[in-house]
N, C-alpha and C positions, 0 to 999 in steps of 0.2 A: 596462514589458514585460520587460525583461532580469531581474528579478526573480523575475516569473514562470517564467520560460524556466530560471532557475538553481532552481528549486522547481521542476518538471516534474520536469528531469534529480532529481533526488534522488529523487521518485518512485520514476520507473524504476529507480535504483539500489538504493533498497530493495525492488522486488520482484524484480529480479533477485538480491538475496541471499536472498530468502526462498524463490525457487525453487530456487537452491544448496541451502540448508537444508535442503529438503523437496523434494531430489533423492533421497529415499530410501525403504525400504519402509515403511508407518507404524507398522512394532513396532520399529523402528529411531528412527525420531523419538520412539514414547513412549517410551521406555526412556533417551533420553538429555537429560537437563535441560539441558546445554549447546545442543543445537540449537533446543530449547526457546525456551532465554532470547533466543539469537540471533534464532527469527523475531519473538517478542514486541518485541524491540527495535526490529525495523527494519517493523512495522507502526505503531508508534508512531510514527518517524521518518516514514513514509506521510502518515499522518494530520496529521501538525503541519506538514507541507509544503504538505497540501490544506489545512487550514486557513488558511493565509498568502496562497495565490492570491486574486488580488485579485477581487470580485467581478463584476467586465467580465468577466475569462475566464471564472466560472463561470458567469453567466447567456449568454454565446455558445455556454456548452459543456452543456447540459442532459442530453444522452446517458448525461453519467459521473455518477454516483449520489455524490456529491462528501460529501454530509450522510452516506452510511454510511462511508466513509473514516475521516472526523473523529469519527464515533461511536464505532466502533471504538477510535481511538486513547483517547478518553476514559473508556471502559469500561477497557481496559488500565493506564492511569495510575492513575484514579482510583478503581475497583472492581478492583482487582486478584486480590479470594480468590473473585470468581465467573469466571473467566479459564475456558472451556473449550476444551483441548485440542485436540481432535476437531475443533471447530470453526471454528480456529485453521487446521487443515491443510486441513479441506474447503474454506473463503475461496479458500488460496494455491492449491489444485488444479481449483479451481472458477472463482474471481470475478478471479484475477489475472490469469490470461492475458487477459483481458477487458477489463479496466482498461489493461493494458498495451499491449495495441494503441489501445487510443482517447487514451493519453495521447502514443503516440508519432505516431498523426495529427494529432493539436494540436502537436505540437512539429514538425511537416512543415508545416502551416499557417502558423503563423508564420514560418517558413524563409522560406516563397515569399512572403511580402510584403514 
């Protein structure tokens, strides 16, 4: 479980740096390839952290859409020249806040046991 719990927290940590990232106006993130590469990194980082949770917590945890996490990531590693932008920011402005409260109710969950 403490495995888990240290893959959670990294979770959160990268979507807490991708909402850094994409604390900006979105002609401000196209324009600049550095915050780019930053959130592409640390969606990766996401992904390869959900991918490692073990599957106990994923089948307890059905809620979090867990398979497009890991999707993502693999599209970004491995398909990297169809990589869209746009859709990139709508995720982190859209689907992370979302992600981020249900990961931090699993990391409360386990707390209290």
């Amino acid at each position: 479980m403490s495995a888990d719990i240290n893959r959670l927290e990294h979770i959160i940590e990268a979507i807490d740096r991708i909402q850094n990232y994409t604390a900006v106006k979105y002609a401000d993130y196209e324009k600049s390839q550095e915050k780019q590469d930053a959130v592409i990194s640390n969606f990766i980082k996401l992904g390869e952290a959900a991918g490692k949770l073990s599957p106990e917590l994923k089948a307890v945890h059905p809620e979090v859409n867990w398979r497009n996490a890991v999707g993502m990531r693999n599209v970004l590693v491995h398909d990297y020249v169809k990589i869209d932008y746009k859709e990139l920011w709508q995720t982190a402005k859209n689907d992370l806040p979302v992600l981020k409260k249900q990961i931090q109710k699993i990391l409360e969950d386990i707390s209290e046991k």
